[in-house]
C-alpha positions as CSV (number, residue, x, y, z in Angstrom):
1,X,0.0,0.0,0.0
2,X,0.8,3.5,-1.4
3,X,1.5,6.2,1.2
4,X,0.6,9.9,-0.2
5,X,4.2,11.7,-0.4
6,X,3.2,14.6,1.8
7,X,1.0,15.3,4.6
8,X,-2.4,16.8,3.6
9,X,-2.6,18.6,6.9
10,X,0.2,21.4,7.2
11,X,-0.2,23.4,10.7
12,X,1.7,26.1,12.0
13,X,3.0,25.7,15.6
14,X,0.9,27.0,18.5
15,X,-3.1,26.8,16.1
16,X,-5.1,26.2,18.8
17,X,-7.7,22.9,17.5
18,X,-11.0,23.3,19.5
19,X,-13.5,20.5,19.9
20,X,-16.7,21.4,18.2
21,X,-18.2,19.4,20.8
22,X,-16.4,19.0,24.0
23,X,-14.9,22.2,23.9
24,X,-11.6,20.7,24.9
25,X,-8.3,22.9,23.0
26,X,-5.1,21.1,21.8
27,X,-2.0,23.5,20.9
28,X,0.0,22.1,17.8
29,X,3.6,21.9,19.0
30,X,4.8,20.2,15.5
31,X,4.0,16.7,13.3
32,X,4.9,13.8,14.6
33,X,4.0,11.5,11.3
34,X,1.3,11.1,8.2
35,X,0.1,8.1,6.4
36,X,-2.6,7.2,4.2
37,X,-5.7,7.8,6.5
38,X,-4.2,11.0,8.1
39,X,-1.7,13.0,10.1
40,X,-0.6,13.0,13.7
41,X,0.5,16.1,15.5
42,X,2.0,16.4,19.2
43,X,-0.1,19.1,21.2
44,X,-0.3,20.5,24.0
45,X,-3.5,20.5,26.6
46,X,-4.8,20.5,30.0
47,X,-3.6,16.5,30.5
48,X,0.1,17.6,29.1
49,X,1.3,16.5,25.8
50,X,-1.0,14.4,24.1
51,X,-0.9,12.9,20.2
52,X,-3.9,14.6,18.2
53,X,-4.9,12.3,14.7
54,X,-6.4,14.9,12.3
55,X,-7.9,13.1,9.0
56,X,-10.4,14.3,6.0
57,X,-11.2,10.2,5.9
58,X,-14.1,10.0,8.7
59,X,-14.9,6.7,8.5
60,X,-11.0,5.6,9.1
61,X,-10.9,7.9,12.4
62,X,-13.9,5.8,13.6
63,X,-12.6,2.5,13.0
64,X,-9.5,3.6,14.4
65,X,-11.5,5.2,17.5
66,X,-13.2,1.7,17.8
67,X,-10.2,0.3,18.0
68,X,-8.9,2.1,20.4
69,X,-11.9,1.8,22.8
70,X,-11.7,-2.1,22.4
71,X,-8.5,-1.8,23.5
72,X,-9.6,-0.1,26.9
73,X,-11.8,-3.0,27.6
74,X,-8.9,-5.7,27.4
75,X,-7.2,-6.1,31.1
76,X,-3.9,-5.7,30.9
77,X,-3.1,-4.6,27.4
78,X,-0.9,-2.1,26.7
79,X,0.7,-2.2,23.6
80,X,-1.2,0.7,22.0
81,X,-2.0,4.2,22.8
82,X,-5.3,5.0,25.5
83,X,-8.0,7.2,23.8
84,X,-8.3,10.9,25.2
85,X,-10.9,12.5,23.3
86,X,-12.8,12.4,20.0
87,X,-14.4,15.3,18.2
88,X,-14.2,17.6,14.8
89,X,-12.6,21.0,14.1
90,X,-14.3,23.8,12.7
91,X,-12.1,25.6,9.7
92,X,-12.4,27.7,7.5
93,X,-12.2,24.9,4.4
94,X,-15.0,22.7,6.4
95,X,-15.1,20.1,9.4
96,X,-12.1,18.3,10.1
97,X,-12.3,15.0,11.9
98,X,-10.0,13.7,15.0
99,X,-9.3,12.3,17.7
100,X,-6.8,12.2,21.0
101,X,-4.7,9.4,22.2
102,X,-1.9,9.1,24.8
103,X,1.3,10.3,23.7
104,X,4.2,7.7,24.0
105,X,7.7,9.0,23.9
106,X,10.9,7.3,23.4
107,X,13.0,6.2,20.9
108,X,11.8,3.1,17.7
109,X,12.8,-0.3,17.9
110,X,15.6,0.0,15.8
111,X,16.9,3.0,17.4
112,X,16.6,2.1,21.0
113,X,18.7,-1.5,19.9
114,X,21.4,0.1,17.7
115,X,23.7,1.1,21.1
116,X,22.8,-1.9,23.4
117,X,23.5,-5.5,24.1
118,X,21.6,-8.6,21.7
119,X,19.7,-9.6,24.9
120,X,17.3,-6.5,24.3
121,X,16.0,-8.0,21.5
122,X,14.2,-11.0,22.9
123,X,13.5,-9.2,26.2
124,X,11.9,-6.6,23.7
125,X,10.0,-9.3,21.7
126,X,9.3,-11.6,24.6
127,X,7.2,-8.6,25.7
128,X,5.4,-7.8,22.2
129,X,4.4,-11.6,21.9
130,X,2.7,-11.2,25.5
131,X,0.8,-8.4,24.3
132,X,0.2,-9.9,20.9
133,X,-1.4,-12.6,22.4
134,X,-3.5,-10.6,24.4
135,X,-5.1,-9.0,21.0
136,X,-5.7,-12.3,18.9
137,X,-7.3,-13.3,22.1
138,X,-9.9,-10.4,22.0
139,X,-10.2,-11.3,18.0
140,X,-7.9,-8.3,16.8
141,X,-4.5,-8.9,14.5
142,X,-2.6,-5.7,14.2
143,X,-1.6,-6.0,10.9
144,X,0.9,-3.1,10.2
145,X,3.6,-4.3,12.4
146,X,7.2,-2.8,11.7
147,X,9.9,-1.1,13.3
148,X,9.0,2.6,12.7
149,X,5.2,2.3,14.6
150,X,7.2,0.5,17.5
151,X,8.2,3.1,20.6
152,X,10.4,2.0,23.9
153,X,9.4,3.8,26.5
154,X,9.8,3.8,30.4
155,X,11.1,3.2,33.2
156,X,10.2,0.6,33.4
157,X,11.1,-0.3,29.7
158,X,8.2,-1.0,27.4
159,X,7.7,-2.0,23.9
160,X,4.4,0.2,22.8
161,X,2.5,1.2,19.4
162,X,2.1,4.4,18.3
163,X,-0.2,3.3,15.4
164,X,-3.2,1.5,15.4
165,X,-4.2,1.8,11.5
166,X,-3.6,-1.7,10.4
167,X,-5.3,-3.3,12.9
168,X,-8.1,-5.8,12.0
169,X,-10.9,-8.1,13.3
170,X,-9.5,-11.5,12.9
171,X,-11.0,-13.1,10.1
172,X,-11.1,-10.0,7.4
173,X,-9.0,-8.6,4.8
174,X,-5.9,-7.5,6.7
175,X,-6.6,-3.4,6.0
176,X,-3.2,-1.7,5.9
177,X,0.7,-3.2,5.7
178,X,4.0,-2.7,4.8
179,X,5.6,-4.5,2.2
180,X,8.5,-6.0,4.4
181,X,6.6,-7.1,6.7
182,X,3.7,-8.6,4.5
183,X,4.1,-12.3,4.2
184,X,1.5,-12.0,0.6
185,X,4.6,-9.6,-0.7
186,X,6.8,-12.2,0.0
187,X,4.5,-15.1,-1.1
188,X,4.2,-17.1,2.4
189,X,0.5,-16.4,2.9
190,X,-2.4,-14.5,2.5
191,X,-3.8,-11.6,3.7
192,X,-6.2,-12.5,6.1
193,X,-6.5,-11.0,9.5
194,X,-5.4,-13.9,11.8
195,X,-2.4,-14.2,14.8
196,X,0.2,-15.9,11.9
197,X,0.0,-12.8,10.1
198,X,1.7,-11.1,13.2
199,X,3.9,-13.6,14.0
200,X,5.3,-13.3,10.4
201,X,5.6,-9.5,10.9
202,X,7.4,-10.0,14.4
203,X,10.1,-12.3,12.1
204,X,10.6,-9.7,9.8
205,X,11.2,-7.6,12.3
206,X,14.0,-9.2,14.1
207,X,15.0,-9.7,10.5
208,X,15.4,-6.3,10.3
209,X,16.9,-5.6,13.3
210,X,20.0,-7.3,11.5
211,X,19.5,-5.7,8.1
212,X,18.7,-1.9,9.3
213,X,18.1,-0.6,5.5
214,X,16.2,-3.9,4.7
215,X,16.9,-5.5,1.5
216,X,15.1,-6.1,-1.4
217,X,13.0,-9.0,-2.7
218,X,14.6,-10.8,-5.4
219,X,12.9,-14.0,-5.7
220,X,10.8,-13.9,-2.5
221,X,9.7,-17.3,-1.3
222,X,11.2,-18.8,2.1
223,X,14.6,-19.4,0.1
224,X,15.4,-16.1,-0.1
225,X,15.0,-15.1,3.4
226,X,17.1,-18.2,4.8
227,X,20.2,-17.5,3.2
228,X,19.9,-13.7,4.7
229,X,19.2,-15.1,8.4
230,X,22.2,-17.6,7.8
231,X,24.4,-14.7,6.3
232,X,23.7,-12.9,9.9
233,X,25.6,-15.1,12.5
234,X,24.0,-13.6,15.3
235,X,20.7,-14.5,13.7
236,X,21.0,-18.1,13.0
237,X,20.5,-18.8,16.8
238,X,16.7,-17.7,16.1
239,X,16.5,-19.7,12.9
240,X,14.2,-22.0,13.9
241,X,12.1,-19.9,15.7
242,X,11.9,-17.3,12.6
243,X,11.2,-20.3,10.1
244,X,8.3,-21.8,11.9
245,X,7.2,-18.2,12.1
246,X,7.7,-17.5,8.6
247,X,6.0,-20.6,7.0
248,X,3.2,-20.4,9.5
249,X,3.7,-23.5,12.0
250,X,2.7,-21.1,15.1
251,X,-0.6,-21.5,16.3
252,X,-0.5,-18.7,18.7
253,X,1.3,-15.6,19.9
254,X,2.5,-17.6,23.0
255,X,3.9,-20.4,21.5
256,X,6.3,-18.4,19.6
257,X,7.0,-16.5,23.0
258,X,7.9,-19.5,24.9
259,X,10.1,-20.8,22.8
260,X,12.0,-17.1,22.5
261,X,12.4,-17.7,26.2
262,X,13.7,-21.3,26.2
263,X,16.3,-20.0,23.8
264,X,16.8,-17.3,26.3
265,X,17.5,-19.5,29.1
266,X,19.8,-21.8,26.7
267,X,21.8,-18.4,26.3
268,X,21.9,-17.6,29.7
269,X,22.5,-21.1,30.7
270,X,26.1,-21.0,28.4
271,X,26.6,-17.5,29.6
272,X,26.7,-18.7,33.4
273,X,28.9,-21.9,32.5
274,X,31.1,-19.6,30.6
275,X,31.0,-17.4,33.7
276,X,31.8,-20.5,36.3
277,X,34.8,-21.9,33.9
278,X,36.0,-18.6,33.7
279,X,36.0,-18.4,37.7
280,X,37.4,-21.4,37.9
281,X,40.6,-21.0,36.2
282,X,40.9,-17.3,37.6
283,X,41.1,-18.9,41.0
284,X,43.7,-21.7,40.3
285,X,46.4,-19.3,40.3
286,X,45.5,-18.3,44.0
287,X,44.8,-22.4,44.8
288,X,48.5,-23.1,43.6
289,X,49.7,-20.4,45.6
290,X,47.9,-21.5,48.8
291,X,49.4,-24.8,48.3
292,X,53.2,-23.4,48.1
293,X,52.7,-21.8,51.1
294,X,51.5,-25.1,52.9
295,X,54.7,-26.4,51.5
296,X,57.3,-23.9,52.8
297,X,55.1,-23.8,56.5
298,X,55.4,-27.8,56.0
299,X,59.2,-27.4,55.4
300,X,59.9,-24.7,58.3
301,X,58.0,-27.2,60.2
302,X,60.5,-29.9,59.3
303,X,63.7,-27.7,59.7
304,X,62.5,-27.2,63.6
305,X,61.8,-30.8,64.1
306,X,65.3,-31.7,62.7
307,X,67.1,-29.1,64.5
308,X,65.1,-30.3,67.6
309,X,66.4,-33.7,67.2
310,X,70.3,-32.4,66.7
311,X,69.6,-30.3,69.9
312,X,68.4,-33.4,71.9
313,X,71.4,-35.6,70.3
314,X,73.8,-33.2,71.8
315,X,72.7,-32.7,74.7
316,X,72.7,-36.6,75.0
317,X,76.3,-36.6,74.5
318,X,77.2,-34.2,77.2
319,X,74.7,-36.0,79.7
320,X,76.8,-39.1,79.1
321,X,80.2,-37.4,78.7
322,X,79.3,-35.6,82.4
323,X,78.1,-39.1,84.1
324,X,81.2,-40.6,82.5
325,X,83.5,-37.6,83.9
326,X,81.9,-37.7,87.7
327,X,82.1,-41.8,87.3
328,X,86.3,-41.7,86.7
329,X,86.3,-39.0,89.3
330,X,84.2,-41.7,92.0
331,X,86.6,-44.4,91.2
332,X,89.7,-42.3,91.6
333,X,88.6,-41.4,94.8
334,X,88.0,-44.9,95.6
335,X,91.5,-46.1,94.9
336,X,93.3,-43.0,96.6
């Protein structure tokens, strides 16, 4: 799908957008992003900075906004935005259509990995699987999964969506995507709205996380991206995991997810030998030494025992030289 190649909305910084019906104003501060169905501006208002979705396309603000309120309902979900407010703008060209949402602030996916260690990257999609699995469970797939829409924010650190667009009830034409991350564009599926759909997006994505500028299809197909997740030695620990994801062999969000953490353990498992080998020869040094020291204690023990021993032979010697001395003295005394 075809993004336009500019924003249809341009808005000066500090337009005040009042509600036609709730009253409720929203500063512009500047654009945050645009795609096909509209643009989304950070704003200031009474709650703080919030994210304001302004788009001439009313019927995709109310999907959007029924998303959005389905999301509210599902305890413990928190992968996208929470809805603030919903209402149209007056203008001077006509009504204008949009809606509120929390704004989430941190760096993408891509951006928050570049500068940290590989063990981000399943904490990071460990999380998204969790929260994945919460939405096919309430009969949504969100469809337009990719790096980009994907915000890390905290403390403590979360892996949120700053888009809810693509998202679908399970079952239907999957609405918006993004070539990459489209298993039809590759040829590994179709388009319908069900959890395999995501778990071929979250693939791509830690494809990608490898391959920052992507790459592009040559002859699509499995074949192709194998030989670019062996070509990536850090990637060909997930292999398996990204294969069964890629051909579609995952029934669910969590199975995917607990097999990310098995690997995890496996790492950390290595990691902790590593670590206790490591120890262990570290201290042999200081074991060797210890013993050297018994030796020369051992020895200086042995030197006093012997020079005890020469002591008490001597000492011997002049007892019996003395008895022998006052003996010859007794028997001269005898005989004079």
């Amino acid at each position: 799908m075809m993004n336009s190649m500019k924003s249809p909305f341009k808005i000066n910084r500090g337009t005040v957008i009042r509600g036609k019906w709730h009253k409720k104003e929203y500063t512009i501060i500047k654009e945050l992003g645009f795609g096909a169905n509209g643009t989304v501006f950070l704003a200031d208002s009474s709650l703080g900075k919030v994210a304001l979705k302004l788009s001439d396309n009313g019927m995709s603000i109310i999907s959007e906004v029924n998303v959005l309120k389905s999301f509210a309902k599902v305890q413990g979900y928190s992968l996208g935005p929470s809805l603030i407010d919903v209402d149209d703008w007056n203008t001077t060209s006509g009504t204008i259509s949009f809606y509120v949402m929390e704004y989430i602030n941190g760096p993408n996916l891509l951006s928050f990995i570049e500068n940290r260690d590989d063990s981000w990257i399943n904490v990071l999609m460990i999380q998204l699987l969790k929260d994945l699995q919460v939405l096919h469970e309430n009969n949504w797939v969100f469809g337009d999964l990719k790096p980009e829409n994907l915000i890390i924010n905290g403390p403590p650190t979360r892996i949120r969506c700053i888009d809810v667009g693509g998202t679908t009830i399970t079952g239907r034409a999957i609405k918006e995507f993004t070539e990459f991350y489209d298993r039809g564009y590759w040829g590994l599926g179709s388009r319908k709205a069900e959890p395999s759909y995501d778990l071929f997006a979250v693939a791509m994505i830690m494809i990608n996380i490898y391959y920052p500028n992507r790459f592009n299809k040559v002859e699509g197909g499995l074949k192709q991206l194998q030989i670019m997740i062996q070509k990536k030695r850090e990637l060909v620990q997930y292999e398996n995991v990204l294969i069964k994801a890629l051909t579609g062999r995952y029934r669910s969000a969590v199975e995917m997810r607990k097999e990310l953490i098995q690997l995890s353990s496996g790492n950390e498992t290595r990691t902790a030998c590593r670590t206790s080998t490591n120890t262990a020869i570290r201290t042999k040094s200081p074991a060797v030494s210890t013993s050297g020291t018994k030796g020369r204690v051992q020895a200086q023990q042995g030197k006093r025992t012997k020079k005890k021993k020469r002591t008490g032979y001597l000492e011997s010697i002049l007892l019996i030289v003395v008895i022998s001395l006052l003996y010859i003295v007794y028997i001269y005394g005898q005989l004079t």
